[in-house]
Biopython code that builds the backbone (N, CA, C, O; Angstrom):
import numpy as np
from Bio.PDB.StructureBuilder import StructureBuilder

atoms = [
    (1, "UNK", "N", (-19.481, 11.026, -4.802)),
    (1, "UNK", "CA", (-18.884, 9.839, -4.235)),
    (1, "UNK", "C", (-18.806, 8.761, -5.321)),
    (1, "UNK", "O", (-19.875, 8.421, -5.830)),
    (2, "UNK", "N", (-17.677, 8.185, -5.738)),
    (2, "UNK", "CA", (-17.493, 6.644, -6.307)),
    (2, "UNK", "C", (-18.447, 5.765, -6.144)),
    (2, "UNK", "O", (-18.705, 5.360, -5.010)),
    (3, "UNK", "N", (-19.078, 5.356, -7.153)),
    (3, "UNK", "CA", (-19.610, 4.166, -6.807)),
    (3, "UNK", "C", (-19.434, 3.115, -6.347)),
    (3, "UNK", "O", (-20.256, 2.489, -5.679)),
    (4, "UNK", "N", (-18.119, 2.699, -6.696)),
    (4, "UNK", "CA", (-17.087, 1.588, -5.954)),
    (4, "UNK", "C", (-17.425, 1.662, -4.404)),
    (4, "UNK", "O", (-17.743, 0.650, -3.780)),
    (5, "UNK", "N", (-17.347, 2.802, -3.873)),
    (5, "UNK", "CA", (-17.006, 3.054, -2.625)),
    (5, "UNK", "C", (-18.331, 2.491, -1.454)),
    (5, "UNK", "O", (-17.860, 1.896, -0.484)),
    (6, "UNK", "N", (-19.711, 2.606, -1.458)),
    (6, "UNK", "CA", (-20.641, 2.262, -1.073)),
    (6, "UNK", "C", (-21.343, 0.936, -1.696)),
    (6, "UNK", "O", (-22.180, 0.295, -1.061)),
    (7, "UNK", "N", (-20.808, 0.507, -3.327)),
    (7, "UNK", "CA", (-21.106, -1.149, -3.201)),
    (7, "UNK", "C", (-19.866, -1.870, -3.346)),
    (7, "UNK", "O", (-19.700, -3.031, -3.721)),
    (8, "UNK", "N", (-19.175, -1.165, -3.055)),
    (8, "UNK", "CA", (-17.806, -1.788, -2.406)),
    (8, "UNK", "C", (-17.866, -3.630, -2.856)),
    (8, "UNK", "O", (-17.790, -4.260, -3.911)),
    (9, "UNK", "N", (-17.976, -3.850, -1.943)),
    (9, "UNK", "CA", (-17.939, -6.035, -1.721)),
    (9, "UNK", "C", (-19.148, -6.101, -2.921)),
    (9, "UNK", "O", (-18.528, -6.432, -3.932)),
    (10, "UNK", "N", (-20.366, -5.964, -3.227)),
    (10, "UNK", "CA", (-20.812, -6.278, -3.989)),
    (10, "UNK", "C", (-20.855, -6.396, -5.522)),
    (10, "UNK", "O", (-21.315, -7.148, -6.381)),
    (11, "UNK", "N", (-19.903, -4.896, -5.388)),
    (11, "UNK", "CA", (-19.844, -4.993, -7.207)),
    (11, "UNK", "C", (-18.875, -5.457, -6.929)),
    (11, "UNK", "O", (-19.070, -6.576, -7.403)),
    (12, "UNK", "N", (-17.519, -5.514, -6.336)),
    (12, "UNK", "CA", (-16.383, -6.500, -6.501)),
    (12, "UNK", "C", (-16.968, -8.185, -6.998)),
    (12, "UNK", "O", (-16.555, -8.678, -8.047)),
    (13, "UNK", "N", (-17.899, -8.888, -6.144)),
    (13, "UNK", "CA", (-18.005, -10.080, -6.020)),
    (13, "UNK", "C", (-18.801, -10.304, -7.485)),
    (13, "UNK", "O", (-18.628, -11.197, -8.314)),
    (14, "UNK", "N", (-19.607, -9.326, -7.500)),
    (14, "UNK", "CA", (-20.449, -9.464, -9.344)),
    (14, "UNK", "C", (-18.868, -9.511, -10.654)),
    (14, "UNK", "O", (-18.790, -10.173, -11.689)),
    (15, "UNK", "N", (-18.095, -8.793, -10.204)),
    (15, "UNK", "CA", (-16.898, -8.422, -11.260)),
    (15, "UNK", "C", (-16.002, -10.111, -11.304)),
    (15, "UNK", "O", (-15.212, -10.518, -12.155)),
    (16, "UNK", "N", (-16.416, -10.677, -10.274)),
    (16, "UNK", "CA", (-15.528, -11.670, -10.164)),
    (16, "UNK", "C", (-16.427, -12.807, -10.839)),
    (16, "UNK", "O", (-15.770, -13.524, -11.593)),
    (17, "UNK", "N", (-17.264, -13.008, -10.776)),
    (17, "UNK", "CA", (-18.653, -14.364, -11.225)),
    (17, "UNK", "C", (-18.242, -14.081, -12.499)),
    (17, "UNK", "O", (-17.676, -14.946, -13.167)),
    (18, "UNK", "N", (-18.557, -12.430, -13.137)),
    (18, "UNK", "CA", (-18.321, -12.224, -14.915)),
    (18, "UNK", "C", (-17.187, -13.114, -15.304)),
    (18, "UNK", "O", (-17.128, -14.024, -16.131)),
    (19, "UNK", "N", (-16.197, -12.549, -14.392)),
    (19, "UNK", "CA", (-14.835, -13.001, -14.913)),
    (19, "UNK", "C", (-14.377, -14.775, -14.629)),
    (19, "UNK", "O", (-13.573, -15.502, -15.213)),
    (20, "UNK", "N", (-14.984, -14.930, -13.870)),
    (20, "UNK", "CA", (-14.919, -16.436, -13.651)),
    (20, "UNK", "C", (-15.888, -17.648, -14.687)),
    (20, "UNK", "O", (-15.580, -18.787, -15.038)),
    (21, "UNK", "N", (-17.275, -16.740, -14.990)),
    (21, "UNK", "CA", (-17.660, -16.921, -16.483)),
    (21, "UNK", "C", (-17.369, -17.014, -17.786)),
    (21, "UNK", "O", (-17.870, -17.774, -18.615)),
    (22, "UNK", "N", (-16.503, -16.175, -17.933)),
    (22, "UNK", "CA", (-15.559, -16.052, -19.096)),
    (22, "UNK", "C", (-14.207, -17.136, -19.187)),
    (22, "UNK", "O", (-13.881, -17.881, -20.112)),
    (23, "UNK", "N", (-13.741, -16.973, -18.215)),
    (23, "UNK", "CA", (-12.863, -17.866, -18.177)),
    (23, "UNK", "C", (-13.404, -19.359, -18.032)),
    (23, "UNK", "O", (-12.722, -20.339, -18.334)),
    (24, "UNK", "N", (-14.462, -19.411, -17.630)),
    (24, "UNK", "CA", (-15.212, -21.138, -17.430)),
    (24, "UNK", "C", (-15.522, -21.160, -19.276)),
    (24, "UNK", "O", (-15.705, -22.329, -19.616)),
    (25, "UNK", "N", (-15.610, -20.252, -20.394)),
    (25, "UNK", "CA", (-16.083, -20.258, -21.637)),
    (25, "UNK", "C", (-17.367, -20.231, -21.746)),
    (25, "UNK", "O", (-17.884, -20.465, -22.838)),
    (26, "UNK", "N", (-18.418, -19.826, -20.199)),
    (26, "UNK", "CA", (-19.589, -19.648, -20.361)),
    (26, "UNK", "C", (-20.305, -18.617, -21.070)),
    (26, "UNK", "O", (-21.290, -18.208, -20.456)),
    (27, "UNK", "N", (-20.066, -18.024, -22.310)),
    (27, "UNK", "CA", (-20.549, -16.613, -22.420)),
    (27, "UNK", "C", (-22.137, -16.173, -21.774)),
    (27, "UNK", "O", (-22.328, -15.059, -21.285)),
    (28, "UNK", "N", (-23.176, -17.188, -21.858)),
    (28, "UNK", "CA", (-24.403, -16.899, -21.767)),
    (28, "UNK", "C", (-24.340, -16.510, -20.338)),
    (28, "UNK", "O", (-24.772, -15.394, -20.045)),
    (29, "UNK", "N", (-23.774, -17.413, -19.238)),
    (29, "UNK", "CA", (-24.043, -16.929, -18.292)),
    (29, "UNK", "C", (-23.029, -15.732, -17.745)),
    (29, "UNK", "O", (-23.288, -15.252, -16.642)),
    (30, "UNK", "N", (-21.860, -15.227, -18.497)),
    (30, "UNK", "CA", (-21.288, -13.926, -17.856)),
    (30, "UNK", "C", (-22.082, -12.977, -18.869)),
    (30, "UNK", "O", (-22.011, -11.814, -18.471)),
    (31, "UNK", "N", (-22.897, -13.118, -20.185)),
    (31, "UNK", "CA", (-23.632, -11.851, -20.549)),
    (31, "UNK", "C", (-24.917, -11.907, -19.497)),
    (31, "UNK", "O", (-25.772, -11.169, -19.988)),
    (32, "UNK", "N", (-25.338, -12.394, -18.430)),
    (32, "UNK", "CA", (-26.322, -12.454, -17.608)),
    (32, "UNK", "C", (-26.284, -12.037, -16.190)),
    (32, "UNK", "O", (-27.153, -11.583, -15.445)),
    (33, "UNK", "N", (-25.039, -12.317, -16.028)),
    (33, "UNK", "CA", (-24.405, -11.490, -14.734)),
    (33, "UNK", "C", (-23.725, -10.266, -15.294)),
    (33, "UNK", "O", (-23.493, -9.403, -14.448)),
    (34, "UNK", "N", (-23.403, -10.034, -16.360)),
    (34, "UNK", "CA", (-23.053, -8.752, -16.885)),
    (34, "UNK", "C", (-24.098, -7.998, -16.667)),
    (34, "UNK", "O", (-23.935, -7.119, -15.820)),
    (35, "UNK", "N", (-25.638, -8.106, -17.423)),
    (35, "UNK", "CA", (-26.309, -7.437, -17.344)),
    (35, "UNK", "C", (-26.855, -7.123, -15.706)),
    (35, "UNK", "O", (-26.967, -5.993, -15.230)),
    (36, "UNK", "N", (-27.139, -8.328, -15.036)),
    (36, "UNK", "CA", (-27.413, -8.223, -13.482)),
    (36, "UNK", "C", (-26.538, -7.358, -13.138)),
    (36, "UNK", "O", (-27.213, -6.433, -12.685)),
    (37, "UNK", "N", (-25.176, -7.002, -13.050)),
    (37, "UNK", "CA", (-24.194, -6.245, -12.239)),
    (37, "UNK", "C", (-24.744, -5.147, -12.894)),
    (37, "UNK", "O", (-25.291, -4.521, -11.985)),
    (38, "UNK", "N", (-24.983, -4.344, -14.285)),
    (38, "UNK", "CA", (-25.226, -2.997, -14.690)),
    (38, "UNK", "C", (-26.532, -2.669, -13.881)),
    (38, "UNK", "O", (-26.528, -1.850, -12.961)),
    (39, "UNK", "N", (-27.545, -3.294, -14.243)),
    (39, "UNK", "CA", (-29.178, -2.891, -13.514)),
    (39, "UNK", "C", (-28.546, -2.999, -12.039)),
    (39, "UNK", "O", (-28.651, -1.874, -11.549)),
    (40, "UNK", "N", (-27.944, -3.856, -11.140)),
    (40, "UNK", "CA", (-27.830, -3.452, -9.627)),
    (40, "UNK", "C", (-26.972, -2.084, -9.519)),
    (40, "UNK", "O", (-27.263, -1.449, -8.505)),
    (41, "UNK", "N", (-25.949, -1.465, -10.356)),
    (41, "UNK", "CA", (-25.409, 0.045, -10.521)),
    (41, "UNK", "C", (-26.397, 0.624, -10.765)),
    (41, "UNK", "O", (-26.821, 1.539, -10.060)),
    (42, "UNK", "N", (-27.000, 0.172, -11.893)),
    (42, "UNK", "CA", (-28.117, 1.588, -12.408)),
    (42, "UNK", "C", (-29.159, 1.577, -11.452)),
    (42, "UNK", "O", (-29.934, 2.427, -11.887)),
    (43, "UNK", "N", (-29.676, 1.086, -10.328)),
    (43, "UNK", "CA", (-30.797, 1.064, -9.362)),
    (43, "UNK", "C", (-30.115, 1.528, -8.545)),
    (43, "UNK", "O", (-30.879, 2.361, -8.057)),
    (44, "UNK", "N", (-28.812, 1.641, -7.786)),
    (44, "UNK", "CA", (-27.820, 2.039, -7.185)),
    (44, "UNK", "C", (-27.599, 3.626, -7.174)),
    (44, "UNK", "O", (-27.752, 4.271, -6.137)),
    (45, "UNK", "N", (-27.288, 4.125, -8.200)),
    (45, "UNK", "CA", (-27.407, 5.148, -8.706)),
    (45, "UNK", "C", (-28.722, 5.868, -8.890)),
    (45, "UNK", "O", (-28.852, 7.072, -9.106)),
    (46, "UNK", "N", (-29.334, 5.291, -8.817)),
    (46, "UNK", "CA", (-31.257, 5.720, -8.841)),
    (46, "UNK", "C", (-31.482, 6.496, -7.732)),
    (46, "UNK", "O", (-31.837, 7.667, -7.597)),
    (47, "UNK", "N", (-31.184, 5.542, -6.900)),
    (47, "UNK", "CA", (-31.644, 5.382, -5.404)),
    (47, "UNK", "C", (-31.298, 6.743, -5.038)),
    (47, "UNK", "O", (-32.115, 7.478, -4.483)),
    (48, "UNK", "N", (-29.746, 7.221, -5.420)),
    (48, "UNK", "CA", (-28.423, 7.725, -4.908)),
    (48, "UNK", "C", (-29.198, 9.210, -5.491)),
    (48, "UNK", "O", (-29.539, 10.035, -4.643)),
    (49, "UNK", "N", (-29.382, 9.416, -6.571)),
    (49, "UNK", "CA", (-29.804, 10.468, -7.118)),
    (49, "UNK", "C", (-31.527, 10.634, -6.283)),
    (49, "UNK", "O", (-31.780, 11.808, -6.012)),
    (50, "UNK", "N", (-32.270, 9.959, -6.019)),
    (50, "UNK", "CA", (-33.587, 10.029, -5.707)),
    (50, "UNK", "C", (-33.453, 10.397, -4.119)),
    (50, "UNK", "O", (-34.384, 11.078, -3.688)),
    (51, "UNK", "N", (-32.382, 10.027, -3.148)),
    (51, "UNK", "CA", (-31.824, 10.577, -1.817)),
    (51, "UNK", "C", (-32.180, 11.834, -1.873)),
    (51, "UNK", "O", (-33.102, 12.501, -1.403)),
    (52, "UNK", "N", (-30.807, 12.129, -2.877)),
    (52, "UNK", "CA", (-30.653, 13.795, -3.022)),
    (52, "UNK", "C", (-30.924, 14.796, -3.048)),
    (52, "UNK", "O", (-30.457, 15.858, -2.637)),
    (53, "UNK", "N", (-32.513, 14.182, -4.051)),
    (53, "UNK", "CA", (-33.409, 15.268, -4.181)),
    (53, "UNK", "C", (-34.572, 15.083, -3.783)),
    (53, "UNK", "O", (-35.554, 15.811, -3.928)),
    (54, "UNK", "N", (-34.488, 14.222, -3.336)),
    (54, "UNK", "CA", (-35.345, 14.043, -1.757)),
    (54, "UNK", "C", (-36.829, 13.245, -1.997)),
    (54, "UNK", "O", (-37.776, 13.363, -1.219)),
    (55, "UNK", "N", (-36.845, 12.456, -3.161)),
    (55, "UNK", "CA", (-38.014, 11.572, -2.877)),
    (55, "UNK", "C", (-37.358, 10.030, -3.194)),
    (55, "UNK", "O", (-36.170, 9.757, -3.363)),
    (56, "UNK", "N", (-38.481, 9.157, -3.217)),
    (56, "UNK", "CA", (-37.777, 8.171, -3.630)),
    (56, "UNK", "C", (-38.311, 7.050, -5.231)),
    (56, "UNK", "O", (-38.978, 7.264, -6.244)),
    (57, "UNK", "N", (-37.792, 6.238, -4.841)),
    (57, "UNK", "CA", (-38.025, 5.977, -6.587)),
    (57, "UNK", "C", (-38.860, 4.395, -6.674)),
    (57, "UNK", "O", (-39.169, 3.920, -7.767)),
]
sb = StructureBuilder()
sb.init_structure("model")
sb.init_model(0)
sb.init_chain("A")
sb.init_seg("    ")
for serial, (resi, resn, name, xyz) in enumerate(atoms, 1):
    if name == "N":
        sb.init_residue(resn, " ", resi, " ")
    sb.init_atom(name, np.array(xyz, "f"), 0.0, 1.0, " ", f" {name:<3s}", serial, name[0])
structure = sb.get_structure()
């Protein structure tokens, strides 16, 4: 399954703060929500894989 698909609204709304960061010329704070949006995928994906095989993390 897509990841898109189950954090759906959330990673959308993280994709939008980055980009609204960048465009404000904030770099510090879109490399900070950059990193926040990767660790909430990569715990996302944790989780997703730790379901599967059946314990948790």
């Amino acid at each position: 399954m897509p990841i898109a698909t189950p954090r759906g609204k959330d990673a959308w709304n993280e994709h939008a703060r980055i980009i609204e960061a960048i465009g404000e010329g904030a770099p510090d704070r879109a490399e900070e929500l950059m990193r926040r949006h990767t660790r909430n995928t990569t715990d996302f994906y944790c989780r997703q894989i730790a379901a599967v095989a059946g314990r948790s993390v």
